[in-house]
Backbone as CSV, one residue per row, in Angstrom:
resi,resn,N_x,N_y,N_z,CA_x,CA_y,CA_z,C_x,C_y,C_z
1,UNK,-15.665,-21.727,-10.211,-14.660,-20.688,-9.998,-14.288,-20.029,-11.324
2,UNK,-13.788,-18.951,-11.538,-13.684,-17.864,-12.427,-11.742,-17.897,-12.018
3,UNK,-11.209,-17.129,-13.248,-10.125,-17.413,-13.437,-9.532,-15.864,-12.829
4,UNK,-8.146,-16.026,-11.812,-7.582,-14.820,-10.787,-6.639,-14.993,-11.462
5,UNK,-5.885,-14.021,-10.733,-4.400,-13.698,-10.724,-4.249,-12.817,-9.742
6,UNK,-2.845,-13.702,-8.951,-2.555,-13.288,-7.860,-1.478,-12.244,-8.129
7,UNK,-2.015,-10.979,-7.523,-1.309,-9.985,-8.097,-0.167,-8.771,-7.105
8,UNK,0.072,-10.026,-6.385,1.270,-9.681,-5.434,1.786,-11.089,-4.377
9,UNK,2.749,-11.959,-5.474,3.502,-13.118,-4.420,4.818,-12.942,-4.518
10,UNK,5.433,-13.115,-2.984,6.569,-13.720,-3.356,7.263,-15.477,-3.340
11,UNK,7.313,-15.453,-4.835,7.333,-16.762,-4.940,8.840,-17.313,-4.832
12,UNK,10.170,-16.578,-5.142,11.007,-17.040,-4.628,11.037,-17.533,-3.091
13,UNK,10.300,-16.956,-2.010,10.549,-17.547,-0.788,9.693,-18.751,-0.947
14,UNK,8.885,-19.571,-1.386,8.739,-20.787,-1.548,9.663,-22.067,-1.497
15,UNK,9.711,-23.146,-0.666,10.417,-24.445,-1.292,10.275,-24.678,-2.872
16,UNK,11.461,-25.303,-3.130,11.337,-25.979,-4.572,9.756,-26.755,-5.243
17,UNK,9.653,-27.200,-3.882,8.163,-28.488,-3.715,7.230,-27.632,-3.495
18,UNK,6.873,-26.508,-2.961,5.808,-25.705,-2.940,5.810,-25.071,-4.130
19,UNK,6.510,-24.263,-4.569,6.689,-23.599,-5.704,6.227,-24.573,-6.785
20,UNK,6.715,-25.413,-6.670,6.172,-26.252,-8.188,4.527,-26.608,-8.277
21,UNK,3.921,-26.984,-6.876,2.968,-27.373,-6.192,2.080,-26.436,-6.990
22,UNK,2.155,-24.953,-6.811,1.579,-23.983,-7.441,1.666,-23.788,-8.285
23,UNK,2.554,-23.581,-9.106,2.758,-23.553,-10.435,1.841,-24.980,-11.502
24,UNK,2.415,-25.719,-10.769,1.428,-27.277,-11.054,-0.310,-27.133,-11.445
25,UNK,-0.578,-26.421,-10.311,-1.704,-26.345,-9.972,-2.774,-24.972,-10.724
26,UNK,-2.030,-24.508,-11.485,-2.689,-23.295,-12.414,-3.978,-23.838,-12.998
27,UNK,-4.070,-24.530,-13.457,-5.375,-24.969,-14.536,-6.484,-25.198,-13.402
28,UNK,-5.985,-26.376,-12.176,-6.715,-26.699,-11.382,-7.531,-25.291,-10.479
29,UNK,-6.573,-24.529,-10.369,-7.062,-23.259,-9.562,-7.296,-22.090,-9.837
30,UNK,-7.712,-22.288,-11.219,-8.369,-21.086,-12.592,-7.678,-19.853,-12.443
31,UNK,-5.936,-20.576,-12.171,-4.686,-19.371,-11.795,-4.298,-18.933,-13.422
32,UNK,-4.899,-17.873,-13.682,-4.227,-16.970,-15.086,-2.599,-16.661,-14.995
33,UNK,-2.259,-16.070,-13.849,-1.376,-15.107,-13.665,-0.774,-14.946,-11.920
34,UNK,0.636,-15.237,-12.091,1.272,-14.074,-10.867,1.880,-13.175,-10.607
35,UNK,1.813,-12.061,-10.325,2.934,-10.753,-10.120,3.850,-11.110,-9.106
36,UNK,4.922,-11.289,-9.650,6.001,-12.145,-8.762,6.632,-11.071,-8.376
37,UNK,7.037,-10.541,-6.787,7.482,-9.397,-6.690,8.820,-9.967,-6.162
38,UNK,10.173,-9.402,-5.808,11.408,-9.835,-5.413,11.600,-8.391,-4.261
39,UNK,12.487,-8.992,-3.134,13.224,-8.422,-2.104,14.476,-7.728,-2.261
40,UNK,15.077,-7.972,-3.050,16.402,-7.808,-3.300,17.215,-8.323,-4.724
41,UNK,18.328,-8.083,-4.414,19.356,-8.632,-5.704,19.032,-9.990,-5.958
42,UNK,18.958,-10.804,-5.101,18.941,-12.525,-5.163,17.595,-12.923,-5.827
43,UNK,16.899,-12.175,-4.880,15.652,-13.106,-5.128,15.160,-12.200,-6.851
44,UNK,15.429,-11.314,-6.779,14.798,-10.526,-8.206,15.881,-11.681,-9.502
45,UNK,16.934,-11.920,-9.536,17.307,-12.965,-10.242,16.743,-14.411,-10.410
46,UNK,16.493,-14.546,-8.779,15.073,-15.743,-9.093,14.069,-16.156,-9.290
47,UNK,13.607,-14.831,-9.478,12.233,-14.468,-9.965,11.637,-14.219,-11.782
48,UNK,13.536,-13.696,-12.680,13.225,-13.574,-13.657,13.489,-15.162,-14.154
49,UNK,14.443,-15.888,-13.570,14.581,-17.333,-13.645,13.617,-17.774,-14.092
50,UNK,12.307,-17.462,-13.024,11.197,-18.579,-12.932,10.521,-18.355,-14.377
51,UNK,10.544,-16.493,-14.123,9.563,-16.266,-15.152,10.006,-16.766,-16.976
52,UNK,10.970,-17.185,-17.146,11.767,-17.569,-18.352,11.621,-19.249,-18.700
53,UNK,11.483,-19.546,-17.421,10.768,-21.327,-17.155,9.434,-21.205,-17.605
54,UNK,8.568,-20.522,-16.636,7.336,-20.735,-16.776,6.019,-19.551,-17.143
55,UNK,5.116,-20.069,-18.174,4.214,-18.837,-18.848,3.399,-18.220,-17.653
56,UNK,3.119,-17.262,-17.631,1.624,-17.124,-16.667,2.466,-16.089,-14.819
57,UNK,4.036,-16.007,-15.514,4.826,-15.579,-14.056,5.153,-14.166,-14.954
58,UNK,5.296,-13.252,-13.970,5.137,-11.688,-14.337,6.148,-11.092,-13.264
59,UNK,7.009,-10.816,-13.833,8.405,-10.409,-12.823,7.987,-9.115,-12.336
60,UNK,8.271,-8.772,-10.910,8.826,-7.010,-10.900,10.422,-7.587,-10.015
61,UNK,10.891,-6.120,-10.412,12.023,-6.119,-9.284,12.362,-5.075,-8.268
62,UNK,12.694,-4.740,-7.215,12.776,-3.753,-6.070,13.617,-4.379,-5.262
63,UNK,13.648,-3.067,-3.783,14.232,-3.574,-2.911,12.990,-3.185,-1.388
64,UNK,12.383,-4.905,-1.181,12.136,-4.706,0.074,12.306,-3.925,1.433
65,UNK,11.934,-2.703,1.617,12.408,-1.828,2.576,12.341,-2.197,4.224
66,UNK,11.415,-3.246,4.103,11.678,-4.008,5.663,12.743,-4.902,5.966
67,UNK,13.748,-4.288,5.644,15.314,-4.908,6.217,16.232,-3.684,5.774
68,UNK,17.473,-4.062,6.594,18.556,-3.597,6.517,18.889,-2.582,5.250
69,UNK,19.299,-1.458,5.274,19.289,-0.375,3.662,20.589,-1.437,3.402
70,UNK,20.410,-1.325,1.971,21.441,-1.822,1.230,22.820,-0.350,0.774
71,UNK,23.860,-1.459,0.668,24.728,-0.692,0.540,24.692,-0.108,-1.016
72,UNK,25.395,0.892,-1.248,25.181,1.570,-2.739,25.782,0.241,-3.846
73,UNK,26.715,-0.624,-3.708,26.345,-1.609,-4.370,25.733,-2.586,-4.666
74,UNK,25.124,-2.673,-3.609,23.910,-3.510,-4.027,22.949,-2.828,-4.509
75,UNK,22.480,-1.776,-3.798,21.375,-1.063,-4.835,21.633,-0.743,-5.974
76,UNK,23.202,-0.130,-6.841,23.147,-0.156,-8.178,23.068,-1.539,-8.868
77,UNK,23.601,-2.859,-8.157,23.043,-4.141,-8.693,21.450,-4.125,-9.457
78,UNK,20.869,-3.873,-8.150,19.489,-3.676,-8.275,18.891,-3.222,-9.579
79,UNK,19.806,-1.516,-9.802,18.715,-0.828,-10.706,19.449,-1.405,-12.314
80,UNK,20.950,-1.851,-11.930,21.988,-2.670,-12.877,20.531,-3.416,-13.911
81,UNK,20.110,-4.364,-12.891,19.318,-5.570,-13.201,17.804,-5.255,-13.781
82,UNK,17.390,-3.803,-13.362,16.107,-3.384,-13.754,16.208,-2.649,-14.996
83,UNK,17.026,-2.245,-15.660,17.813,-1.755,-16.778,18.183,-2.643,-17.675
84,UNK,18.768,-3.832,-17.369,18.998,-4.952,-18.458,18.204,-5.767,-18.703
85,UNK,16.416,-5.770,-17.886,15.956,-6.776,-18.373,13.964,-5.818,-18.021
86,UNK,14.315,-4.368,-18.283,13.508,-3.724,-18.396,12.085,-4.268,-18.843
87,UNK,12.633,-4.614,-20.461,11.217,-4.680,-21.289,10.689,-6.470,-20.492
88,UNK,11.264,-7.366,-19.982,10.618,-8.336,-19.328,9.370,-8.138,-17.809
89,UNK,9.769,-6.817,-17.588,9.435,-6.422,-16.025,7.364,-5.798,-16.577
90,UNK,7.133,-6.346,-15.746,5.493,-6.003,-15.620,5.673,-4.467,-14.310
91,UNK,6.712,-4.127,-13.530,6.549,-3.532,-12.529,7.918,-3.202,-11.928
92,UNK,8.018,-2.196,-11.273,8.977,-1.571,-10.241,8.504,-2.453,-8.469
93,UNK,9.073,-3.382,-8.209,8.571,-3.689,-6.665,9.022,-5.271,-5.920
94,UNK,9.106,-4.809,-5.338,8.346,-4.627,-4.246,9.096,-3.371,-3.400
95,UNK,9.148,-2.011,-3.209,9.321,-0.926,-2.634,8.337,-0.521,-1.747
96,UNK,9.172,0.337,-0.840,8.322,1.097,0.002,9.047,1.894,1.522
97,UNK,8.411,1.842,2.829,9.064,2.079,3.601,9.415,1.344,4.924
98,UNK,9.784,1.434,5.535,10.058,0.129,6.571,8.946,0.607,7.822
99,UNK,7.776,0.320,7.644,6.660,0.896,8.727,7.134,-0.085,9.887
100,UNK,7.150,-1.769,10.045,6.955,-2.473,11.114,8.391,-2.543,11.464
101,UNK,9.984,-2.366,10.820,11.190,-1.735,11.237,11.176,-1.278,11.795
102,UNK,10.228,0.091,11.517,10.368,1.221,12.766,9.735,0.788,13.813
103,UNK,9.002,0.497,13.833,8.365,0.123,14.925,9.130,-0.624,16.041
104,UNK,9.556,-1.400,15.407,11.079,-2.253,16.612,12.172,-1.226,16.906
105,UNK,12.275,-0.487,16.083,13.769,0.489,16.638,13.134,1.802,15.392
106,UNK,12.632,2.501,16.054,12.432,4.123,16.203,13.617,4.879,15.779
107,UNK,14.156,4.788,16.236,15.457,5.384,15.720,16.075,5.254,14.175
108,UNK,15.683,3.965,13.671,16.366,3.990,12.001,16.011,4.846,11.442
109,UNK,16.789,4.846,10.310,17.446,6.261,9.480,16.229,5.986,8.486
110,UNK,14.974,6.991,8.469,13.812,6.875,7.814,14.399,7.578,5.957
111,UNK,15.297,8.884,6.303,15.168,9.397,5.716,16.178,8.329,4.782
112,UNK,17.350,7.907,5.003,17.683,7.100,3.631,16.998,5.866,3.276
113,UNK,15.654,5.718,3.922,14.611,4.792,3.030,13.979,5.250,1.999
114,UNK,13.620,6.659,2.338,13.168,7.765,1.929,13.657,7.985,0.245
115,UNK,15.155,8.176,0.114,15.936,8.481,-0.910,15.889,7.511,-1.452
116,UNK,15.860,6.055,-1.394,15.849,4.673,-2.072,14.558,4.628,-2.744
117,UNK,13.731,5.061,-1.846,12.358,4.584,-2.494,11.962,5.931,-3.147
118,UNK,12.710,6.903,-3.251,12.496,8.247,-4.484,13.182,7.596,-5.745
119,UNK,14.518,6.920,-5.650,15.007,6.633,-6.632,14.275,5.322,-7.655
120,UNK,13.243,4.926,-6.798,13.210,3.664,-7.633,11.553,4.357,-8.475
121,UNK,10.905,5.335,-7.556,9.663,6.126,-7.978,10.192,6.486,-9.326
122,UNK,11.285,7.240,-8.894,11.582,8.154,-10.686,12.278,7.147,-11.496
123,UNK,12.295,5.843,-11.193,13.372,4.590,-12.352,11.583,4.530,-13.029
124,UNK,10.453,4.249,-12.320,9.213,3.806,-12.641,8.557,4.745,-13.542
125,UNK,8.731,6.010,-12.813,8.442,6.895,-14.383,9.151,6.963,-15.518
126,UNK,10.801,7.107,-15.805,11.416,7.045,-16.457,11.065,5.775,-17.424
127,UNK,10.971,4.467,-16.939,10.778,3.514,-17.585,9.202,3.322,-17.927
128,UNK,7.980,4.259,-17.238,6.831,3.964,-17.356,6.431,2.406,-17.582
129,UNK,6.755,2.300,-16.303,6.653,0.763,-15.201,5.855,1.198,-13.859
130,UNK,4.673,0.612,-13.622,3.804,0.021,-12.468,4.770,-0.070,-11.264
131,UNK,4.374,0.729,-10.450,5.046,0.449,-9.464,4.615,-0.162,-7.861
132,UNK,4.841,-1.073,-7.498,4.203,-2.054,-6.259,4.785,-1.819,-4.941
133,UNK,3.461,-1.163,-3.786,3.963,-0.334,-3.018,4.075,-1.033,-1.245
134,UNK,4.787,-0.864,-0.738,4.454,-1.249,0.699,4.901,0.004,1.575
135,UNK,3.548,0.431,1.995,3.068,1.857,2.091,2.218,1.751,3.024
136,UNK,1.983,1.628,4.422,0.767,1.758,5.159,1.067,2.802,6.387
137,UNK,-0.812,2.802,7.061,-0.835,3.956,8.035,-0.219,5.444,7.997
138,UNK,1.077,5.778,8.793,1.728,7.193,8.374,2.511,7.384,7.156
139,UNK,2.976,6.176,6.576,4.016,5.994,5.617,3.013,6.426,4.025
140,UNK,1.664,6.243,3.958,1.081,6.290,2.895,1.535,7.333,2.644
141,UNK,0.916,8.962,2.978,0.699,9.777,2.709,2.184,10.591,2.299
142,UNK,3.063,10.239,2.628,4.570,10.928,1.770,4.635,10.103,0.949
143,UNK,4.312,8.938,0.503,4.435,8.177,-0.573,3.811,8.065,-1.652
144,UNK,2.440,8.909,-1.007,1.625,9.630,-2.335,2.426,11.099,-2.830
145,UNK,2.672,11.487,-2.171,3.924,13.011,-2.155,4.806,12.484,-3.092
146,UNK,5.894,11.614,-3.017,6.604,11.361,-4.124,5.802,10.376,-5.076
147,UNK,4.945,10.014,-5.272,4.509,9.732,-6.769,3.473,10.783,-7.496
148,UNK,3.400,11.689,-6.745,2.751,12.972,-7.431,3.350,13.896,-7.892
149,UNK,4.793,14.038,-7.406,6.299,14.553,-7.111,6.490,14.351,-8.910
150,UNK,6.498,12.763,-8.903,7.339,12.563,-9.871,6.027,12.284,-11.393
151,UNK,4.960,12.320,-10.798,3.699,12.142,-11.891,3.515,10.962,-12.192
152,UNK,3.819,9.853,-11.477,3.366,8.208,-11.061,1.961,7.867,-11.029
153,UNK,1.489,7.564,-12.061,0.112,7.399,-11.984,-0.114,5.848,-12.144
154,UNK,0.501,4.783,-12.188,0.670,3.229,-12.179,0.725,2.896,-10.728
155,UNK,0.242,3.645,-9.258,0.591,3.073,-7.731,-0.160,1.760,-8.067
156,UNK,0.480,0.980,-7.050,-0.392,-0.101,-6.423,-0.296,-0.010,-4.963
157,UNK,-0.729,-0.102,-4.186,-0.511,0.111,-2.751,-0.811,-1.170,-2.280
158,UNK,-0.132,-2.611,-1.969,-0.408,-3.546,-1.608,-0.884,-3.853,-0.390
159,UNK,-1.583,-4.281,-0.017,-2.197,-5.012,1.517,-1.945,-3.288,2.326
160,UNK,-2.875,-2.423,1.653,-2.901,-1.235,2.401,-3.965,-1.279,3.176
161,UNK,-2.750,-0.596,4.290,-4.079,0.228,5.163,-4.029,1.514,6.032
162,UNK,-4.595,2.144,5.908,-4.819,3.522,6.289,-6.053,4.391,6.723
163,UNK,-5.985,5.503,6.761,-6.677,6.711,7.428,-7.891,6.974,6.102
164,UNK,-9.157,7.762,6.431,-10.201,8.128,5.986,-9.531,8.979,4.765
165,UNK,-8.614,9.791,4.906,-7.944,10.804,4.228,-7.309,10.267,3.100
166,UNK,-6.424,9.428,3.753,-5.295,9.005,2.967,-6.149,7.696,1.884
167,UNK,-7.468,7.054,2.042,-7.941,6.598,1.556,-8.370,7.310,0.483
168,UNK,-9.290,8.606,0.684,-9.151,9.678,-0.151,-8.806,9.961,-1.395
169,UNK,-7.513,10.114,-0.781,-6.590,10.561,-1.555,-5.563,9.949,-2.676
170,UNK,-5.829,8.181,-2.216,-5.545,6.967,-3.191,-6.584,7.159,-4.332
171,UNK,-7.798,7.150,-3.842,-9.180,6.967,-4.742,-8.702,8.366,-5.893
172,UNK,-8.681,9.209,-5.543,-8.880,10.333,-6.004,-7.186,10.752,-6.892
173,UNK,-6.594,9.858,-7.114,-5.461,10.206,-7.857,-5.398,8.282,-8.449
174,UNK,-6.711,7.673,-8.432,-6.196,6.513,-9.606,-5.758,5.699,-9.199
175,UNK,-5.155,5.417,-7.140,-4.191,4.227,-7.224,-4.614,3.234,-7.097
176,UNK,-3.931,2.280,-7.067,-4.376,0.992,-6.870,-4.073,0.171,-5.433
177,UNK,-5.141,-0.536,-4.502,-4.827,-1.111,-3.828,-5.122,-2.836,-4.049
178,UNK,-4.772,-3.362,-3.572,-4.927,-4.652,-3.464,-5.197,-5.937,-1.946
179,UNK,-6.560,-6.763,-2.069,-6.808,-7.200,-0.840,-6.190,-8.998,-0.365
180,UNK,-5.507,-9.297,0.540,-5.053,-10.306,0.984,-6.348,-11.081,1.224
181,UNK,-6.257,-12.414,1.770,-7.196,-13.217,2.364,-7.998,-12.999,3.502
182,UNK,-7.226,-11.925,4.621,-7.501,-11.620,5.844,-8.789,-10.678,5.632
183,UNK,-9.341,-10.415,4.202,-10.669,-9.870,4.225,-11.343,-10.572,4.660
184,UNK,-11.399,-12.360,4.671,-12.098,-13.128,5.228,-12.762,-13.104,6.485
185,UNK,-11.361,-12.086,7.494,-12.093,-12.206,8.949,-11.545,-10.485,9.789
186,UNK,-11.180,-10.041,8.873,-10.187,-8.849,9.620,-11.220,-7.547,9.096
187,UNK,-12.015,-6.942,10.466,-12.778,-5.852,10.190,-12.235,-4.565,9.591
188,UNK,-11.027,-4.136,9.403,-10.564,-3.268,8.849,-10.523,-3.544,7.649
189,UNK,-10.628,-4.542,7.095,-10.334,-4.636,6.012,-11.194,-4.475,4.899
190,UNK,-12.523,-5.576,5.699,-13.767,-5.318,5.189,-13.873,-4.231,5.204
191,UNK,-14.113,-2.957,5.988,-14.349,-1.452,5.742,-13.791,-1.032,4.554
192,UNK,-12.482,-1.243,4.451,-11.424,-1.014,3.501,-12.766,-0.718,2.291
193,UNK,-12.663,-2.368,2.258,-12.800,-2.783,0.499,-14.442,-2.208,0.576
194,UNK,-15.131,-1.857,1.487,-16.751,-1.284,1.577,-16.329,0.068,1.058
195,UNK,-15.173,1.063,1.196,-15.093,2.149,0.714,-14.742,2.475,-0.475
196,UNK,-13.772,1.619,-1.135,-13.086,1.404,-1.620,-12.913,1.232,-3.121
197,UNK,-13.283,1.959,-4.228,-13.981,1.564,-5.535,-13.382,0.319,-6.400
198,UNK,-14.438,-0.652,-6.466,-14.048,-2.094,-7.190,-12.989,-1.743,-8.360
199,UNK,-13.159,-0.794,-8.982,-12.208,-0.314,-10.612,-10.783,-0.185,-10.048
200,UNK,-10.664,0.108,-8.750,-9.400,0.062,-8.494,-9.016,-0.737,-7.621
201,UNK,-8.853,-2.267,-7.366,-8.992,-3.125,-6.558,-8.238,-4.225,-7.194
202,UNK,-7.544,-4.648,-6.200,-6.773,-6.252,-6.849,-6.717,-7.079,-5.642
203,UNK,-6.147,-8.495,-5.868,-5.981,-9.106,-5.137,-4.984,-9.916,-4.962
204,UNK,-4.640,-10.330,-3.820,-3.457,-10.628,-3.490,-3.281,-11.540,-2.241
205,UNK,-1.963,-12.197,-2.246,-1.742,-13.351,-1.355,-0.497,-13.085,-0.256
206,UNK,0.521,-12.279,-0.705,1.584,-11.978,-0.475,2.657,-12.984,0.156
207,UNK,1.916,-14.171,-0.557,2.585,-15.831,-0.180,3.747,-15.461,-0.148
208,UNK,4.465,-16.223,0.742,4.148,-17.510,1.428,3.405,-16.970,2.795
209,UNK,3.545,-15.348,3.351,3.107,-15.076,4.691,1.786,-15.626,4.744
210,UNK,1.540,-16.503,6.523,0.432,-16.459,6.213,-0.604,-16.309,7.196
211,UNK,-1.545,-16.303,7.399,-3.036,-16.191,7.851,-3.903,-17.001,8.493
212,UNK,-4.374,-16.465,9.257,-5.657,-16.778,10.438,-6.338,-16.784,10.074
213,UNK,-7.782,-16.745,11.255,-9.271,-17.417,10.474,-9.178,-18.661,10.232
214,UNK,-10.148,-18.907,9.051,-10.388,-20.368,8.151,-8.519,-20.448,7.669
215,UNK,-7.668,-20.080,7.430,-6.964,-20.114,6.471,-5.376,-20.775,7.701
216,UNK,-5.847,-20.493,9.233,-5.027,-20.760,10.452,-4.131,-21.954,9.737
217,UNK,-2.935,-22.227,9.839,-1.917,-23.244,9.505,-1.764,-23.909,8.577
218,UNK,-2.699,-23.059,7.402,-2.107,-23.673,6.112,-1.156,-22.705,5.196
219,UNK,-0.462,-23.518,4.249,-0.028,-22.818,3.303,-0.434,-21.948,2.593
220,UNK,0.444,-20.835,2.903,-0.343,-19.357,1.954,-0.181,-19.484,0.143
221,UNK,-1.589,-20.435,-0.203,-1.337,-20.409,-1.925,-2.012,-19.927,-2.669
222,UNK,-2.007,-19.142,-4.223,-3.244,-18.144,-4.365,-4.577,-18.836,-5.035
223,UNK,-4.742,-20.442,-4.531,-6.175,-20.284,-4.449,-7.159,-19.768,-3.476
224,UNK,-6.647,-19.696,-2.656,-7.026,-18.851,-1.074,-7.573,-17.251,-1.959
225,UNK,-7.704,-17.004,-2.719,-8.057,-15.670,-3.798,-9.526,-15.765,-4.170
226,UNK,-9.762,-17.167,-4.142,-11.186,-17.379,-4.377,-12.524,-17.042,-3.138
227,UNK,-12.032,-17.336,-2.538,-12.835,-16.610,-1.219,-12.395,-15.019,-0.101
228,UNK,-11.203,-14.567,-1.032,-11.137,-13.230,-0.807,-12.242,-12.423,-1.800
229,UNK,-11.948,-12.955,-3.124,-13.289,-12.421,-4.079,-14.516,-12.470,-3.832
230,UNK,-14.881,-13.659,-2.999,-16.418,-13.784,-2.108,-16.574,-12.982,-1.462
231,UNK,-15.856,-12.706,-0.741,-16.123,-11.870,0.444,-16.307,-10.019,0.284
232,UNK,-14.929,-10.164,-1.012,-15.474,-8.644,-1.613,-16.651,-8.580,-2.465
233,UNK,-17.710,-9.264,-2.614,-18.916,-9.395,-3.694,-19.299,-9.682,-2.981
234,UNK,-19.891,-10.075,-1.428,-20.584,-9.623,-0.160,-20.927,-8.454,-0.030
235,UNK,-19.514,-7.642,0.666,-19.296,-6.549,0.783,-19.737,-5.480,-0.420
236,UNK,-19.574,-5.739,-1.473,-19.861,-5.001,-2.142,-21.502,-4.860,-3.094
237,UNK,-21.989,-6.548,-1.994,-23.289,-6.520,-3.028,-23.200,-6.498,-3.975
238,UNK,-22.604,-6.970,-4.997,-22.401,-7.213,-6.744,-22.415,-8.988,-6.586
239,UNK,-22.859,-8.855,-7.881,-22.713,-10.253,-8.370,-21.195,-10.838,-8.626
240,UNK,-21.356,-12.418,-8.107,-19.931,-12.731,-7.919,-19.088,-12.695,-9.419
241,UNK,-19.542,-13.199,-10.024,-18.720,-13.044,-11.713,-18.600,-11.783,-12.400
242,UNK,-19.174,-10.956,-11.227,-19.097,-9.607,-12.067,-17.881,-8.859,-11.017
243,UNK,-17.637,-9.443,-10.007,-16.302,-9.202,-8.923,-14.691,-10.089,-9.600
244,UNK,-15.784,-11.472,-9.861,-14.226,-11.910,-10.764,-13.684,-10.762,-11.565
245,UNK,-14.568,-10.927,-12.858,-14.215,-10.441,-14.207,-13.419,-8.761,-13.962
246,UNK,-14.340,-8.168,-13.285,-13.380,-6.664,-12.604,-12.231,-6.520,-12.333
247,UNK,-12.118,-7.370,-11.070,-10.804,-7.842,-10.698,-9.678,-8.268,-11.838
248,UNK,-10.220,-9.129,-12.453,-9.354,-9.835,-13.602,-8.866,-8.896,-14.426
249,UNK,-9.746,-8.078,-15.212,-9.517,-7.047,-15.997,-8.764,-5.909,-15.120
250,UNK,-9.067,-5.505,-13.835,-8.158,-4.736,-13.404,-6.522,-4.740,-13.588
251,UNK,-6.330,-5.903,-12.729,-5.021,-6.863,-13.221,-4.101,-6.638,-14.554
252,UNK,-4.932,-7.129,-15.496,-4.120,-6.920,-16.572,-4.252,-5.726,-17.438
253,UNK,-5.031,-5.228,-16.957,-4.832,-3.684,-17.359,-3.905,-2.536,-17.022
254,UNK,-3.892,-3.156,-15.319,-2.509,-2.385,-14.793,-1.254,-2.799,-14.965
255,UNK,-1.072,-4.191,-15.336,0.124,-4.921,-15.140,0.402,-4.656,-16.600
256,UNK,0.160,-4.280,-17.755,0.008,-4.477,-18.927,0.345,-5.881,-19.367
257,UNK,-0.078,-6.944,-18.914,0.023,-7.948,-19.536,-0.959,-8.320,-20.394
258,UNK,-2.073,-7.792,-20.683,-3.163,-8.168,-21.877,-2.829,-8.931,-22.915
259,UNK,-1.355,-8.098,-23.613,-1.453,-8.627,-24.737,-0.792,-10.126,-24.532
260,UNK,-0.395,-10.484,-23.501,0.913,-11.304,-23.329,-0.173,-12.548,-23.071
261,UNK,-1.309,-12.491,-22.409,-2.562,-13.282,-22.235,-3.210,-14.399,-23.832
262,UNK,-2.816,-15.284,-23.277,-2.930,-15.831,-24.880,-4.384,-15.690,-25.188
263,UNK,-5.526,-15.954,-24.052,-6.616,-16.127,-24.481,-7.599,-15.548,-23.576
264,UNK,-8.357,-14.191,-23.331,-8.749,-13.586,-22.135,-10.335,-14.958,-21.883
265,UNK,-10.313,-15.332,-20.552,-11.173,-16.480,-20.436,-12.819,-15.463,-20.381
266,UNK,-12.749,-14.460,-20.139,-14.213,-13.971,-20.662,-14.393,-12.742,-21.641
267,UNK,-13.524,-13.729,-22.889,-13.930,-13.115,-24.292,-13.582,-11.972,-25.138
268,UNK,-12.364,-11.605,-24.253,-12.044,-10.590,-24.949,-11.058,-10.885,-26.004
């Protein structure tokens, strides 16, 4: 195995005992790196926690748009907290729009998701911070609108999925998507990553949620990354160490953590 980084968990929702489990387990599971993304006020405090404990954890902070809008004090908490601990942050995220919300009740107020997730677009340019997206199907394509809006060229579009177009139109302005485990068995996905140019590609666990297939009732942990990378070096017909190393370098190229990397494991 070749050395990953899981480049979208949330590791505050972990037990104490899982969380450590993983963390434990870095050397064993040629784990470089995690992009620890946070939901909210709470968990983005427990996320810079961790990252102050332990090397190899890469904070962002946001507000999860699949729940309830926060009230204006909590969201200035939010940007309070992304402001005082700026230069620690690898990223703006976890943001986006509430696609599977709507879906249960049609009726929520799209447009003040809308305004939340403009405000945190232009905190990401302002601060020229990476920003980590949860963005799929109809929701992509205004969400490329405001990061073109605001000249956001750091997207990540996590566990995306979308239209021929809107695929397009990621490729063709630089963004970044990133693939879960469910490439293992989920035909959309495979298509995905068959279209999909390796230079802009990451990978991801979005632990603790988790997954079917081979992966049915276990714990979502990011060695499960190692056979998402198989499967994209199938798909993509490349040699497997040449799917690691891509990947890898993608990662810390977008995250700017390079320099923070004490020792790049292929030689740089």
């Amino acid at each position: 195995m070749y050395p990953i980084i899981d480049a979208h968990i949330h590791l505050h929702k972990y037990s104490l005992h899982q969380m450590q489990e993983i963390i434990d387990q870095f050397h064993s599971d040629n784990l470089a790196g995690l992009i620890a993304v946070s939901d909210d006020y709470a968990s983005a405090v427990k996320t810079l926690s961790l990252a102050r404990q332990y090397d190899g954890i890469y904070p962002a902070i946001g507000y999860h748009p699949e729940q309830k809008l926060p009230t204006d004090h909590e969201l200035l908490k939010v940007f309070n907290l992304i402001n005082e601990h700026k230069q620690n942050l690898c990223a703006i995220g976890e943001v986006g729009l509430p696609y599977y919300l709507r879906r249960k009740n049609p009726n929520i107020d799209r447009r003040s998701y809308e305004i939340i997730l403009e405000q945190f677009i232009q905190r990401a340019a302002i601060d020229d911070k990476p920003i980590v997206l949860h963005a799929i199907y109809d929701d992509a394509p205004f969400v490329c609108h405001l990061l073109e809006k605001h000249s956001v060229k750091k997207a990540h579009f996590h566990w995306f999925k979308g239209d021929k177009q809107t695929v397009s139109r990621l490729i063709s302005n630089g963004y970044f998507i990133s693939v879960t485990p469910d490439i293992v068995y989920e035909t959309e996905i495979q298509q995905l990553v068959k279209a999909f140019p390796l230079d802009f590609m990451l990978v991801e666990t979005d632990g603790p949620w988790p997954f079917f297939g081979p992966f049915q009732g276990q714990l979502t942990e990011p060695n499960m990354i190692h056979q998402s990378i198989a499967a994209i070096a199938q798909i993509k017909d490349q040699p497997l160490a040449d799917v690691y190393r891509t990947i890898y370098e993608n990662t810390i190229s977008f995250y700017n953590i390079k320099e923070q990397t004490k020792r790049s494991p292929y030689g740089n």
